[in-house]
C-alpha positions, -999 to 999 in steps of 0.1 A, spaced: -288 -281 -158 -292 -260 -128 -265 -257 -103 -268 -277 -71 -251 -269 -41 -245 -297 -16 -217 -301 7 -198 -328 -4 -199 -352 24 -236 -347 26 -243 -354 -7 -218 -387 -7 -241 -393 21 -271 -391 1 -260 -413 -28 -243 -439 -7 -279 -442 12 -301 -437 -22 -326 -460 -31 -314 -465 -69 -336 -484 -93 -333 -489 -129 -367 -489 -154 -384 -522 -157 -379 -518 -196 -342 -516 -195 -316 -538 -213 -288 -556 -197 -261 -531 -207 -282 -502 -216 -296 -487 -181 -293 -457 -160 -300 -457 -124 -322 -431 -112 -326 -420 -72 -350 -395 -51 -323 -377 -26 -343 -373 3 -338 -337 16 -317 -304 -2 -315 -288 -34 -307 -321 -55 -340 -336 -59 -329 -364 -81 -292 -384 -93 -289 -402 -124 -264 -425 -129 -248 -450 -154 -256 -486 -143 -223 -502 -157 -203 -478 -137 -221 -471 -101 -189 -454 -88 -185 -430 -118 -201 -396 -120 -233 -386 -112 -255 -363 -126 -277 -339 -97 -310 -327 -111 -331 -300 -91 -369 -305 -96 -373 -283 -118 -345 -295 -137 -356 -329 -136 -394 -324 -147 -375 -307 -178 -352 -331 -186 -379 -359 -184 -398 -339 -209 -374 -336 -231 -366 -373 -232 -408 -378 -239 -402 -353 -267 -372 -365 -283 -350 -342 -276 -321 -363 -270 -326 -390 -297 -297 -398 -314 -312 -399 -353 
């Protein structure tokens, strides 16, 4: 993942104000959160649905166009 550099009260600014949404296809218990950030290097936060004030992960776009990819791929398949 590519560094991101956001002052920290901006970006607590950005994911307080995010408009989070979780896939249509997702389970009760088994979701992630996913949310455009507006403006700076972070194009996109992920986060874990069962904890919303736990840690976030910051993609740039690059890094988020790559990371999707992989997930289409199978990259991070568990078997």
């Amino acid at each position: 993942m590519n560094e991101i550099h956001n002052s920290p009260s901006d970006l607590a600014q950005q994911l307080a104000g995010a408009p989070w949404r979780t896939s249509t296809r997702s389970q009760t218990s088994n979701c992630v959160e996913v949310a455009p950030l507006g403006t700076g290097p972070a194009a996109v936060a992920l986060r874990d649905s069962k904890d919303r004030s736990g840690p976030v992960l910051l993609f740039n776009r690059a890094g988020w166009l790559g990371f999707i990819a992989g997930a289409k791929n199978g990259q991070f398949d568990l078997n």
